[in-house]
LOFIVO-781719 format. One record per atom (N, C-alpha, C): residue in one letter; y, z, x. Coordinates in steps of 0.02 Angstrom, whole numbers, padded with zeros to 5 digits, always signed. Atoms other than C-alpha are relative to their C-alpha. Last residue first. Layout:
BEGIN
AYZX/...
END
This chain:
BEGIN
X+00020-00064+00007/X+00301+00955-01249/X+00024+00057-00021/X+00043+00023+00054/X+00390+00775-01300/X-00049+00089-00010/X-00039-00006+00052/X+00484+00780-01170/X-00002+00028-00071/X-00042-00078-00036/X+00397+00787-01033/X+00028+00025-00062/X+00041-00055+00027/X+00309+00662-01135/X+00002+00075+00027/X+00009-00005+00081/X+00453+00536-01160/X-00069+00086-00020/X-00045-00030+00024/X+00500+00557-00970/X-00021+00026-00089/X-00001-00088-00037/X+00333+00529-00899/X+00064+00027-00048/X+00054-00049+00021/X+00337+00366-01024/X-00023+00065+00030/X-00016+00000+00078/X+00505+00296-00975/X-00047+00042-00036/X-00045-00055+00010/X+00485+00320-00796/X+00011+00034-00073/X+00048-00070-00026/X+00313+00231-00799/X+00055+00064-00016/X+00039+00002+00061/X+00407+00076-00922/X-00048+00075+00049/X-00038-00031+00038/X+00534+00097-00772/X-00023-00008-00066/X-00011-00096-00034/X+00437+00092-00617/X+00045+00012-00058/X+00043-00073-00005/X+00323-00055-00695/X+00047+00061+00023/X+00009-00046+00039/X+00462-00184-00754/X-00028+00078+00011/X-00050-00082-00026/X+00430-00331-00709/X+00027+00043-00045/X-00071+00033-00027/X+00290-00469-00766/X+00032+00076+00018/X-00076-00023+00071/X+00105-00434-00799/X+00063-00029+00027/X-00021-00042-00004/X-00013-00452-00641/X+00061+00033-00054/X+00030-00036+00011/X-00102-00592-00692/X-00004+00076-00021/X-00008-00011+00087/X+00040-00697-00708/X-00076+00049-00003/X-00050-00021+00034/X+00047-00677-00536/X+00023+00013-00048/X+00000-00069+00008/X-00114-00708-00486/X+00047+00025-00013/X+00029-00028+00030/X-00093-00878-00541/X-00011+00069-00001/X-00040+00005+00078/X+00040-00928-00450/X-00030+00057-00045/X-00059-00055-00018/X-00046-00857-00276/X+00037-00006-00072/X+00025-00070+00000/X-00205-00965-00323/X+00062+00049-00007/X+00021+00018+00066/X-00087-01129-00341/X-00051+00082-00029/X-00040-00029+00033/X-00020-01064-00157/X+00010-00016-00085/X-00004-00055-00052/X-00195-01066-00069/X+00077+00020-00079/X+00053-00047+00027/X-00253-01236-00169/X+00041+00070+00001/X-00013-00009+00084/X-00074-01308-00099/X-00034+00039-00032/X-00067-00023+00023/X-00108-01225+00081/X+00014-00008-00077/X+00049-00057+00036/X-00295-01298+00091/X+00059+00041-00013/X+00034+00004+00044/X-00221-01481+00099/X-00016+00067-00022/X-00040+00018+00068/X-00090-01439+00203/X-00032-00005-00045/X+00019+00041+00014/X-00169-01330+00361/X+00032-00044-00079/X-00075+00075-00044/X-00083-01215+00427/X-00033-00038-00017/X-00061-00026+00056/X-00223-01078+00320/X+00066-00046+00015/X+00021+00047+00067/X-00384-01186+00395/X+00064+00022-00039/X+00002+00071-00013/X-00307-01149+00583/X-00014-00019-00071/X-00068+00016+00005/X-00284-00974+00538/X+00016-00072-00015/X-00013-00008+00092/X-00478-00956+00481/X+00065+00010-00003/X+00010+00029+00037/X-00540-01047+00647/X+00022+00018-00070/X-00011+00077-00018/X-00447-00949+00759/X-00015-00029-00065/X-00078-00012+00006/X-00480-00792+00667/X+00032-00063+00039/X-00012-00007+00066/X-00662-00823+00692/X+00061-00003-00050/X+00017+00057+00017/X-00680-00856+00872/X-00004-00021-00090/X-00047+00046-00002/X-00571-00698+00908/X-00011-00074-00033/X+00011+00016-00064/X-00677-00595+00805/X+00060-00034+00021/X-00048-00017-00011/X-00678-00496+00643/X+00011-00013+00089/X-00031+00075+00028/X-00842-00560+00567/X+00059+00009+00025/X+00000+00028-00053/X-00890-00373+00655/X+00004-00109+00002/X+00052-00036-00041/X-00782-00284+00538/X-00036-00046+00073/X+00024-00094+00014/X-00734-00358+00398/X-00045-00009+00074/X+00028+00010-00072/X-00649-00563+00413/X+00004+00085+00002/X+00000-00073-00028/X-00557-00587+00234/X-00067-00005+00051/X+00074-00011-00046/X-00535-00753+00191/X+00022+00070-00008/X-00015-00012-00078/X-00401-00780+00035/X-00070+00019+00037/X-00033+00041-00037/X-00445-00834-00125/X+00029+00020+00072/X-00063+00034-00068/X-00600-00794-00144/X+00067-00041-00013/X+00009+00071-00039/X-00649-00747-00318/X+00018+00022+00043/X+00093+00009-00002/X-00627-00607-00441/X-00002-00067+00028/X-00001+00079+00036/X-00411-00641-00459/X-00120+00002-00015/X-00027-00013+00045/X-00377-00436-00441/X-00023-00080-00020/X+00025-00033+00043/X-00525-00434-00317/X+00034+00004-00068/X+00059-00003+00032/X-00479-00544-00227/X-00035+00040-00055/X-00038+00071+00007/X-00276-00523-00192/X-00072-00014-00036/X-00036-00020+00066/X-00320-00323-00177/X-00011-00086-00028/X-00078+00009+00021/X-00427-00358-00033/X+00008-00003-00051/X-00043-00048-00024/X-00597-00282+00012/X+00076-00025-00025/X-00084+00011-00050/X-00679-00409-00087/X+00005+00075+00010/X-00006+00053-00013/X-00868-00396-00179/X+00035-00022+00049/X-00041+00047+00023/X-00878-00214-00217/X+00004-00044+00049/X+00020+00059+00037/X-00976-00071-00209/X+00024-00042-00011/X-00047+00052+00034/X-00931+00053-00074/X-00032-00065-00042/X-00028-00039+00069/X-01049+00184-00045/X+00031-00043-00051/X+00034-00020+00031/X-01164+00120+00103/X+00041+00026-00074/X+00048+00057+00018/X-01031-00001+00178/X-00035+00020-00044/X-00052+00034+00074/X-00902+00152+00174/X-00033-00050+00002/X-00005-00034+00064/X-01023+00252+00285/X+00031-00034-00076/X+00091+00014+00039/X-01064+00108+00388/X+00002+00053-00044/X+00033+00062+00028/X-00884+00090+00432/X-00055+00005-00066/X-00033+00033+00090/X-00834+00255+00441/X-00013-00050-00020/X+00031-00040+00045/X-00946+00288+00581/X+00021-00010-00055/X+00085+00030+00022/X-00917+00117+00667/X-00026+00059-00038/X+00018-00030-00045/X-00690+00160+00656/X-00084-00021-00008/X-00002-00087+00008/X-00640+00028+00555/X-00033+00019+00052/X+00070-00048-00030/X-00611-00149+00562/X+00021+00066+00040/X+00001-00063+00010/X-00517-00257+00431/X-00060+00001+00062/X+00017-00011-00059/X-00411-00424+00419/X-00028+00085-00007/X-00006-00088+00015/X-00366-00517+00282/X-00054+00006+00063/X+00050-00039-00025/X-00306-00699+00340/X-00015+00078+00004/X+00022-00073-00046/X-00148-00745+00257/X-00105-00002-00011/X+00056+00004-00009/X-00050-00900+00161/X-00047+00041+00056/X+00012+00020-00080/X+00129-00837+00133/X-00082-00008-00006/X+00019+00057-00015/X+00185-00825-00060/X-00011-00027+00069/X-00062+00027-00052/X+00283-00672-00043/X-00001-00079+00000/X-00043+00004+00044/X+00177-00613-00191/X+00058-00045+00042/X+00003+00037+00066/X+00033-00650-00081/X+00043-00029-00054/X+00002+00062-00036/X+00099-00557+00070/X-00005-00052-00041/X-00088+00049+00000/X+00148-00430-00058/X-00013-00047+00067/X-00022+00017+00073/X-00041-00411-00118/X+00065-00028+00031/X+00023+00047+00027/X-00101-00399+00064/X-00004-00042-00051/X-00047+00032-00042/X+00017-00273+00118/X-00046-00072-00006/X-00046+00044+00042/X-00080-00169-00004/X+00030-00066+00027/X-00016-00049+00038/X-00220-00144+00103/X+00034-00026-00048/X+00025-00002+00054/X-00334-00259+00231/X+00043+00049-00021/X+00045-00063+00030/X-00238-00281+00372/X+00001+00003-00057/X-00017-00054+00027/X-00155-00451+00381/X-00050+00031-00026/X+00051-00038-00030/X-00138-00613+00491/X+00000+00070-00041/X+00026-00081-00007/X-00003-00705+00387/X-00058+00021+00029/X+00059-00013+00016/X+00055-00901+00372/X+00005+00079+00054/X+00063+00047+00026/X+00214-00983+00383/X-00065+00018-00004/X+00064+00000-00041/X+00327-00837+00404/X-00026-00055-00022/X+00002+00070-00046/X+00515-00838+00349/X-00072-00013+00041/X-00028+00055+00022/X+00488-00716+00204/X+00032-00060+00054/X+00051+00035+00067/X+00354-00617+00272/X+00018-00060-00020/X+00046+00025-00035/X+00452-00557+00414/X-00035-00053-00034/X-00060+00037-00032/X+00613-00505+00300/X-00072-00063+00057/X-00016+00069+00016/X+00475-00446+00204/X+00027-00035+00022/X+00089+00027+00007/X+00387-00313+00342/X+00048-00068-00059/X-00005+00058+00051/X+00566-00262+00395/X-00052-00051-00022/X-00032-00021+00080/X+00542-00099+00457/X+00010-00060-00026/X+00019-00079+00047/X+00532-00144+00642/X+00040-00011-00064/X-00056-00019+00052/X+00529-00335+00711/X-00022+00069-00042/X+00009-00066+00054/X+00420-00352+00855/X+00062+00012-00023/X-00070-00017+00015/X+00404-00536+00966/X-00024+00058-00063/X+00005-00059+00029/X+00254-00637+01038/X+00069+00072+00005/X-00014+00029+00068/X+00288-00816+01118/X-00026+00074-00055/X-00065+00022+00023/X+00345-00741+01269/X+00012-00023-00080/X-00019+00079+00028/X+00187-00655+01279/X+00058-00013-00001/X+00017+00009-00083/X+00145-00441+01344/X+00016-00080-00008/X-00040+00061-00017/X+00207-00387+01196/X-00010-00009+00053/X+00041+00068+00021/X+00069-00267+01164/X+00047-00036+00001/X+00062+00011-00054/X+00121-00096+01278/X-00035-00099-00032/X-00011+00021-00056/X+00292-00117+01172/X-00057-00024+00045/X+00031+00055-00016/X+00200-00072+01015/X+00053-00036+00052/X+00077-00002+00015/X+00229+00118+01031/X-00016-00058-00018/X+00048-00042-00043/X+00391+00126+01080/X-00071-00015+00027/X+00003+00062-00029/X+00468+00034+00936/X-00026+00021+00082/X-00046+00019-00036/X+00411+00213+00846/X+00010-00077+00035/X+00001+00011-00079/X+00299+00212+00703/X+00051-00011+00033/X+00026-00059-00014/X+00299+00268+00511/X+00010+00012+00093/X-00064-00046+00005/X+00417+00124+00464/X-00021+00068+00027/X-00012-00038+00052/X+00282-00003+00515/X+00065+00049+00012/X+00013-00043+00000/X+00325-00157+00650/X+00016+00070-00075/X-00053-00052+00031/X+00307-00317+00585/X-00023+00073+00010/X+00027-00052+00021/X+00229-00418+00738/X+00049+00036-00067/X-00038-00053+00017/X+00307-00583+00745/X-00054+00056-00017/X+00059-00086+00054/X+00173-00708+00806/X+00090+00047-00003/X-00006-00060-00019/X+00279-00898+00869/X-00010+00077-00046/X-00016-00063+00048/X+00197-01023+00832/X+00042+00015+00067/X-00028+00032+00026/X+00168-01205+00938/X+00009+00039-00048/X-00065+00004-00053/X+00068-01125+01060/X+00070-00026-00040/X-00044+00041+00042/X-00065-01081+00935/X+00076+00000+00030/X+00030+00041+00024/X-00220-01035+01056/X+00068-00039-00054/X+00035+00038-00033/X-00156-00922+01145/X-00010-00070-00026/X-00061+00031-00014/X-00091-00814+01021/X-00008-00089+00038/X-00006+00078+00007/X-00271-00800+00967/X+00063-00030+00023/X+00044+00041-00067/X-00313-00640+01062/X+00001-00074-00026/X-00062+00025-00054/X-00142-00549+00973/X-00049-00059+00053/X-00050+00057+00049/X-00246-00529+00791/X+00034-00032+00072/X+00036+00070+00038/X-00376-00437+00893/X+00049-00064-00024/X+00051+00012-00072/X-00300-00304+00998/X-00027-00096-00021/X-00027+00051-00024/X-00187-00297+00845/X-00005-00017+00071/X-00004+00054+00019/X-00308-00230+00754/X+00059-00038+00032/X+00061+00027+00008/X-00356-00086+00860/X-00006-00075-00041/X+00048+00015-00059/X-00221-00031+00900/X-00033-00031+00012/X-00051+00028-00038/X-00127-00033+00743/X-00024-00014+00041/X+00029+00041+00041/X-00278+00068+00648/X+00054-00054+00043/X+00082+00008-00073/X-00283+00213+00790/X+00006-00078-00046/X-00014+00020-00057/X-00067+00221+00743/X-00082-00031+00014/X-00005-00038-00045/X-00058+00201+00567/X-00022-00022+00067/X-00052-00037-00022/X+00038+00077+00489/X-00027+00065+00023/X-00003-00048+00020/X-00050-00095+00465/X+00039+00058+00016/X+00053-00043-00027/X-00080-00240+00581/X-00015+00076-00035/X-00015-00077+00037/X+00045-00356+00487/X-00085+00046+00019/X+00066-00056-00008/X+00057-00492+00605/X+00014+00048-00039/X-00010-00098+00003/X+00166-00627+00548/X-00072+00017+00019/X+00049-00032+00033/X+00151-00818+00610/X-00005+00060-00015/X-00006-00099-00017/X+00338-00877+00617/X-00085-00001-00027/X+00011-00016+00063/X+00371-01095+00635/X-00044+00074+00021/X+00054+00012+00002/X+00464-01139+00810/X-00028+00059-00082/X+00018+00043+00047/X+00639-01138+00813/X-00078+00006-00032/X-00002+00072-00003/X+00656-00979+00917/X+00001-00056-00062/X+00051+00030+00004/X+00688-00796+00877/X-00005-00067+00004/X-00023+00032-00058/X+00825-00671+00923/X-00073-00069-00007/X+00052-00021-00057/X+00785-00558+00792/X-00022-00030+00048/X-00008-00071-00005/X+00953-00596+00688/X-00036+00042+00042/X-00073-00037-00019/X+00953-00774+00728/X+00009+00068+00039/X+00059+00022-00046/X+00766-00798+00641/X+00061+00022+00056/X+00033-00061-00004/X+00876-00705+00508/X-00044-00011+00076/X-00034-00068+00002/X+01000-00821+00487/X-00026+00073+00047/X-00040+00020-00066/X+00902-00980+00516/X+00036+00065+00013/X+00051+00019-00057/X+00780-00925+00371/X+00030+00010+00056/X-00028+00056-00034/X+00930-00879+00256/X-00069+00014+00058/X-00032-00028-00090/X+00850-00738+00139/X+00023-00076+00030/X+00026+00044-00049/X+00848-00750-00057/X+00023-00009+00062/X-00016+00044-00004/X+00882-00578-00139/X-00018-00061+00052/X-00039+00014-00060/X+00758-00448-00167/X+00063-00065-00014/X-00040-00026-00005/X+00723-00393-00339/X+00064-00008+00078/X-00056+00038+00018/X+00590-00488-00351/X+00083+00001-00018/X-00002+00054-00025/X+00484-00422-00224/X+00078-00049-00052/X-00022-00010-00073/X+00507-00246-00269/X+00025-00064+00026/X-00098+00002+00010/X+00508-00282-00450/X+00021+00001+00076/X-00043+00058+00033/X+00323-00375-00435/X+00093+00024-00004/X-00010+00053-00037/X+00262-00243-00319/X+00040-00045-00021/X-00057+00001-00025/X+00275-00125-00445/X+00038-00033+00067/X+00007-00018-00068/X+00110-00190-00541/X+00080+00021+00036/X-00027+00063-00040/X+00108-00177-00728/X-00014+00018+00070/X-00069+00008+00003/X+00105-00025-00825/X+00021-00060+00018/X-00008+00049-00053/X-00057+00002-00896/X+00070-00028-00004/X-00050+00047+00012/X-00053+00167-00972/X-00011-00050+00060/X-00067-00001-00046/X-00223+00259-00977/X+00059-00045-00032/X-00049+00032+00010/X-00356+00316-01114/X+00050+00005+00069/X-00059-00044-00026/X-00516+00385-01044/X+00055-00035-00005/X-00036-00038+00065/X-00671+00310-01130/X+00051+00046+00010/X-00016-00080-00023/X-00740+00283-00955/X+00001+00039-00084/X+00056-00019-00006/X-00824+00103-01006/X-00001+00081+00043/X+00050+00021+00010/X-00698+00041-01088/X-00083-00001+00018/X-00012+00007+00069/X-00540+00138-01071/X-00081-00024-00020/X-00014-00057+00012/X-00549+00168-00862/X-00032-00004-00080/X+00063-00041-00060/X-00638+00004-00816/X+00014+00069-00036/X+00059-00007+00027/X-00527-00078-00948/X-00050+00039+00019/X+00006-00021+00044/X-00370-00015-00895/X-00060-00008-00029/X+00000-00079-00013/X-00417-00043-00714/X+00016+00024-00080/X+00071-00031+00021/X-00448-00223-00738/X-00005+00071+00001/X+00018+00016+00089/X-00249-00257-00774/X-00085-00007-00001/X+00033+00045-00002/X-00205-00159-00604/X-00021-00036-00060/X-00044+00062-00021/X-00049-00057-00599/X-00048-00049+00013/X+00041+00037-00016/X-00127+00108-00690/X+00035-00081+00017/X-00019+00044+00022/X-00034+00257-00767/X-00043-00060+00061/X+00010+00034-00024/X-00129+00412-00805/X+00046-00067+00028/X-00012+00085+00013/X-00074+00534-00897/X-00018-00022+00054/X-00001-00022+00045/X-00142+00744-00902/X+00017-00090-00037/X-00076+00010+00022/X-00223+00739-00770/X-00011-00009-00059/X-00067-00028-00010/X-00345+00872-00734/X+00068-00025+00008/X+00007-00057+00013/X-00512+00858-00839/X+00060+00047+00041/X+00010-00037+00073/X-00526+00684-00867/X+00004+00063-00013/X-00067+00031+00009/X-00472+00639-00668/X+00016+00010-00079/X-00072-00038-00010/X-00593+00759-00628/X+00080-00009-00015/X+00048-00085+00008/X-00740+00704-00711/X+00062+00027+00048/X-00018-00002+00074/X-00690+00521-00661/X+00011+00059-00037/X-00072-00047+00011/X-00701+00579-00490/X+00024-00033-00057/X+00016-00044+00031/X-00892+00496-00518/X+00071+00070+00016/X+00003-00005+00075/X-00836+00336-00463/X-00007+00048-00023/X-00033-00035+00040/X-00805+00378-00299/X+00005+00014-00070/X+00059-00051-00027/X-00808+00209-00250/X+00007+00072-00012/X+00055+00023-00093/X-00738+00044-00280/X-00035+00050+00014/X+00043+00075+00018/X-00687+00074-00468/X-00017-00034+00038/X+00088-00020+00035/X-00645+00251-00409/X-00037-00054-00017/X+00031+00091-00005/X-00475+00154-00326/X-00068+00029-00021/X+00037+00018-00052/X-00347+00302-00365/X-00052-00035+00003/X+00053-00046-00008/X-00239+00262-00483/X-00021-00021+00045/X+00032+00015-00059/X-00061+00221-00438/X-00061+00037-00030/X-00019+00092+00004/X+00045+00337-00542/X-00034-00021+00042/X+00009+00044-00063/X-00046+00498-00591/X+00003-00078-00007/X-00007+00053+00015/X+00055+00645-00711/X-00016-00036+00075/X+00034+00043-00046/X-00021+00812-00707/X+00020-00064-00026/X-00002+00052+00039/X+00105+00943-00833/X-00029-00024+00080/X-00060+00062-00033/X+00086+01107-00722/X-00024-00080-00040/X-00013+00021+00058/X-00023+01266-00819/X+00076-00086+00016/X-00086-00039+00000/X-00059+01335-00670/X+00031+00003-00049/X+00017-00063+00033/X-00249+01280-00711/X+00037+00053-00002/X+00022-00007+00067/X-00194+01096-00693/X+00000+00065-00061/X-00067+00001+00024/X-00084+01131-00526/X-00028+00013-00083/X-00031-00061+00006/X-00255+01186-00464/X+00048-00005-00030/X+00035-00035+00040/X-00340+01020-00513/X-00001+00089-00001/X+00002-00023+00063/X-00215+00933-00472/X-00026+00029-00039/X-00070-00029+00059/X-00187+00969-00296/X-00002+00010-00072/X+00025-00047-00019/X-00370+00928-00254/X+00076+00041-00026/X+00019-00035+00063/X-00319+00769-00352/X-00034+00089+00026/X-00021-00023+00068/X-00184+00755-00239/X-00052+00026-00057/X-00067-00038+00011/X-00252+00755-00075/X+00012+00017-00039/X+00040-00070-00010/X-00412+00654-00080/X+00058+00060-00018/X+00020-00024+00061/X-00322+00525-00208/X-00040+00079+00055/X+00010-00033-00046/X-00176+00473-00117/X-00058+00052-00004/X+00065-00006-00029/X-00121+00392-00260/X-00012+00035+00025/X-00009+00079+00003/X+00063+00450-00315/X-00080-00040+00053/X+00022+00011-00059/X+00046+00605-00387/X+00003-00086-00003/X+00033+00072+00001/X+00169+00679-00504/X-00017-00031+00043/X+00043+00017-00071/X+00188+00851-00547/X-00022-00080-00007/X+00061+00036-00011/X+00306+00897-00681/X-00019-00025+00032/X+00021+00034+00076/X+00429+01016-00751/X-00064-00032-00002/X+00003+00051+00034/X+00427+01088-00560/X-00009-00004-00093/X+00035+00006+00080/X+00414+01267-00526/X+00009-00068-00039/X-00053+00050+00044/X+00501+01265-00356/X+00000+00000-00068/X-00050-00018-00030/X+00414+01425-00268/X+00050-00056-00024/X+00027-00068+00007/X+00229+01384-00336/X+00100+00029-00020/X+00005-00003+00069/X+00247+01199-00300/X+00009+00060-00052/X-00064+00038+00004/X+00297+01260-00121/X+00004-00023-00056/X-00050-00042+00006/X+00142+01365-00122/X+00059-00012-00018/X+00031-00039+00081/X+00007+01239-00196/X+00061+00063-00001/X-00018+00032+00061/X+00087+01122-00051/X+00001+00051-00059/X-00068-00008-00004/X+00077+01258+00091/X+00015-00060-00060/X-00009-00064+00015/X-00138+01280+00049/X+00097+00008-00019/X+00033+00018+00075/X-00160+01073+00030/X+00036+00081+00006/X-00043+00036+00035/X-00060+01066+00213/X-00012+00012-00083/X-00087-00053-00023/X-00168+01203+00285/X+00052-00015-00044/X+00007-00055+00052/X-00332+01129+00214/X+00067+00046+00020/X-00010+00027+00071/X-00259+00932+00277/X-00011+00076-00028/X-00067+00021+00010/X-00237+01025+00460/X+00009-00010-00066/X-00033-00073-00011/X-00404+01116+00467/X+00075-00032-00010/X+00018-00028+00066/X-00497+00948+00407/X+00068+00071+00007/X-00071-00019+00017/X-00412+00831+00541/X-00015+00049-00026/X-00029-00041-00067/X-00589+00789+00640/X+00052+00043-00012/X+00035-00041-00034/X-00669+00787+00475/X+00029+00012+00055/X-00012-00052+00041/X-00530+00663+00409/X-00039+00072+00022/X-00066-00038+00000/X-00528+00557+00551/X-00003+00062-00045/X+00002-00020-00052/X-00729+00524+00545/X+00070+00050+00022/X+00052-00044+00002/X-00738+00463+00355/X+00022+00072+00067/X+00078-00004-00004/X-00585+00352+00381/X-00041+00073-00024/X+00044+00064+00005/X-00403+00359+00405/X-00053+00029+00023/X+00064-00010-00046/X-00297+00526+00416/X-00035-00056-00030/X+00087+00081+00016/X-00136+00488+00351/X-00022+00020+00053/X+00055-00004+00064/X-00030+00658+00325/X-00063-00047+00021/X+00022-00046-00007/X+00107+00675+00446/X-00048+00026-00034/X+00014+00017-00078/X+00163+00508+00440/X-00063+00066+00039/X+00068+00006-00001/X+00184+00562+00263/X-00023-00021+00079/X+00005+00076-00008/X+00338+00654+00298/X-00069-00041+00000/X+00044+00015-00069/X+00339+00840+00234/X+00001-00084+00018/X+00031-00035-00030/X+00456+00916+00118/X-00059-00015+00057/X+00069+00012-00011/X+00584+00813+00052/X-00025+00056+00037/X+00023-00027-00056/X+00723+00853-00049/X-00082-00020+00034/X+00055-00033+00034/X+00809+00740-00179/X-00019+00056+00060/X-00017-00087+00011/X+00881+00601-00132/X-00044+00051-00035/X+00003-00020+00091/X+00825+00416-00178/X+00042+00075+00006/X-00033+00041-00013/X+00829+00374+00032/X+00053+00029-00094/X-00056-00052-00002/X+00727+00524+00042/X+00066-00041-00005/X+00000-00056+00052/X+00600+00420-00058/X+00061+00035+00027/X-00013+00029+00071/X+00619+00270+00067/X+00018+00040-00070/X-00083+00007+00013/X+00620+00372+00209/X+00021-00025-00054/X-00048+00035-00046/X+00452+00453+00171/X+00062-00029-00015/X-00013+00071+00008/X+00337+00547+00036/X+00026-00004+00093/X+00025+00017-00072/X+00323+00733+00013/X-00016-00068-00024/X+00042+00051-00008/X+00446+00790-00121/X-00042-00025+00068/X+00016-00042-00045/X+00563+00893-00235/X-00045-00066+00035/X+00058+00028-00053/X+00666+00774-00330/X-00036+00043+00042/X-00010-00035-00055/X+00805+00832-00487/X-00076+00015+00037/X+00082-00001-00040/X+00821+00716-00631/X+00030+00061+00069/X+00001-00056-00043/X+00984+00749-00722/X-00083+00024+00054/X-00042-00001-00067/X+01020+00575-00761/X+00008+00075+00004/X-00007-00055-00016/X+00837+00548-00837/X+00058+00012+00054/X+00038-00045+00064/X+00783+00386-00877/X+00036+00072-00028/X-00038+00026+00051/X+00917+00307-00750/X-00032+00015-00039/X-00105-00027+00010/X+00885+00457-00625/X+00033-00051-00062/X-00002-00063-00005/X+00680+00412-00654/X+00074+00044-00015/X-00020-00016+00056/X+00721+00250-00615/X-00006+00040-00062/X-00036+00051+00016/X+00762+00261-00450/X+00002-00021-00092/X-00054-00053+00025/X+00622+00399-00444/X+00073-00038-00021/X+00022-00029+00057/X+00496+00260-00475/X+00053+00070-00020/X-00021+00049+00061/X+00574+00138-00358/X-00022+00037-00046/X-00060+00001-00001/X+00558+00289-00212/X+00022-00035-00073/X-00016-00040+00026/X+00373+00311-00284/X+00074+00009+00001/X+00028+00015+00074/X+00302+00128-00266/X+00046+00070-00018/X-00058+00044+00037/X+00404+00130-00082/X-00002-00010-00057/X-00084-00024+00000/X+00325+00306-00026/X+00041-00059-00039/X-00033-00058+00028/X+00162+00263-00092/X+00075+00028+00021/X+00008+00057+00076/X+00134+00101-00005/X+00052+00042-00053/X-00054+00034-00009/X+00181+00204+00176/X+00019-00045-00069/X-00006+00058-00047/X+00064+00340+00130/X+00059-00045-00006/X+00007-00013-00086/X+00051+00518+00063/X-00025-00064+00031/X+00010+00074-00025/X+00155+00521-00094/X-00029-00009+00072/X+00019+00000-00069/X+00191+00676-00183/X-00048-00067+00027/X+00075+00050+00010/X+00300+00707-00333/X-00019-00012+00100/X+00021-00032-00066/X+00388+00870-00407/X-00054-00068+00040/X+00056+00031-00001/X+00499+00812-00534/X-00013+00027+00080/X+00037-00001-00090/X+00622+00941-00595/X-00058-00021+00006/X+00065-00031-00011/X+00719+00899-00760/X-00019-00003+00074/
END
């Protein structure tokens, strides 16, 4: 069959590569049309646009971008048009796609969405679209079925999280090996994960880099994203004790003693990685205060919000200092608040179901492709 799926960030490309992966073992005549990244083209298939070429962050970006995203939305609906997919499958990305789906809907195109989009922070009222143009749902949070089911009355599949196969699927790394491999000292690894587009990179690792200073006895690995050139964080190694490893955000993870990290996903698999991390967020000041006024919820990070509590800091905005980030690394190297730290990290784990999700999702797109 012909899956048509579209993925417009760096999360989304690696949740959807593992989803076509098993997709070909569901289905060994699958056949990929696709906007995503390397990871997805990695799967085969054809791609059509790179998301790099997509993320617009914030309120402010998007308005400045608008004429680009209504160009892109117009050459999608065509290229869908001109392939004829079996079935459309979005992978979050929710301004984008559901504007997709709700034309693909009235094409008569099967709407299948992995990854919902986060309405249970804001937005809520794209319920009313999500009931009226997909056709399945599938859902990787275990409050999101209820939110949806119980007080939507909109049946989904809860699949699990796909983090969990990603991570455990790896094999175990040699510390010494690897520290080796990116020319790196004895001294114990603090990661930076500053995120992956470019104004958001900038800007947080303006910040995360003003404590170096202060922990002479690290050494910061930046993990550079897959979307960006090594190029483009050159201008911030300006330290001996500061060092950039591209594309290998776990390889980083997994010899790090404690994390600095932009608020997104990359905050769940820091977690899963078991590294003790400081969440880190600040936005453009118009987007800010727009997404202050709308946004309802407690935590910005996944790690909080899936456990309801603190366990990790998170430092928003103008709590997002040097004198702050000092003090909330310093409590994460610390031993006593480390055990707590990785007794939390257990627990959210069994929270998250066990493994599995890209092929109990494959399994059920396939069955109802099928099934029509």
């Amino acid at each position: 069959m012909k899956y048509y799926i579209i993925a417009g960030e760096a999360s989304g490309d690696l949740h959807a590569a593992n989803l076509m992966k098993a997709l070909r073992k569901t289905d060994p005549n699958a056949k990929f049309r696709f906007w995503g990244g390397d990871l997805m083209e990695a799967e085969g298939g054809k791609p059509v646009k790179h998301y790099r070429d997509l993320a617009f962050m914030g309120f402010a970006e998007v308005l400045m971008n608008l004429r680009t995203i209504l160009r892109n939305i117009s050459f999608c609906k065509d290229d869908i048009k001109s392939w004829d997919p079996a079935v459309i499958i979005f992978v979050d990305y929710p301004g984008f796609n559901l504007r997709i789906a709700k034309w693909a809907r009235k094409e008569g195109y099967q709407t299948h969405f992995y990854i919902s989009p986060q309405i249970w922070a804001w937005k809520e009222n794209r319920i009313k679209d999500i009931r009226r143009d997909i056709d399945e749902m599938y859902v990787i949070l275990p409050f999101e079925k209820e939110f949806y089911e119980d007080k939507h009355k909109y049946k989904v599949n809860f699949v699990g999280h796909p983090l969990i196969d990603a991570i455990a699927d790896r094999s175990p790394v040699d510390v010494e090996k690897i520290k080796k491999e990116y020319n790196l000292d004895e001294r114990p690894v603090i990661a930076l994960l500053p995120g992956s587009r470019k104004q958001e990179i900038s800007k947080m690792l303006e910040i995360m880099l003003s404590v170096t200073d202060d922990f002479k006895n690290y050494q910061f690995v930046i993990a550079g994203a897959p979307s960006q050139e090594r190029e483009f964080y050159k201008p911030f190694i300006k330290k001996k004790n500061v060092h950039l490893v591209m594309n290998k955000t776990y390889d980083v993870l997994e010899i790090s003693t404690a994390a600095l990290v932009t608020s997104g996903t990359a905050t769940l698999e820091t977690a899963l990685l078991k590294v003790p991390e400081v969440v880190c967020y600040k936005g453009n000041f118009i987007s800010y205060q727009i997404a202050k006024r709308v946004i309802n919820l407690d935590y910005i990070s996944l790690v909080n919000l899936i456990m309801d509590r603190e366990v990790v800091k998170e430092l928003i905005q103008n709590d997002l200092n040097r004198k702050n980030l000092k003090k909330e690394l310093a409590r994460i190297l610390n031993k006593d608040h480390r055990k707590k730290i990785f007794s939390d990290y257990y627990e959210l784990e069994q929270k998250l179901g066990g493994k599995g999700a890209s092929e109990k999702t494959a399994q059920l797109i396939y069955q109802k492709i099928s099934a029509s």
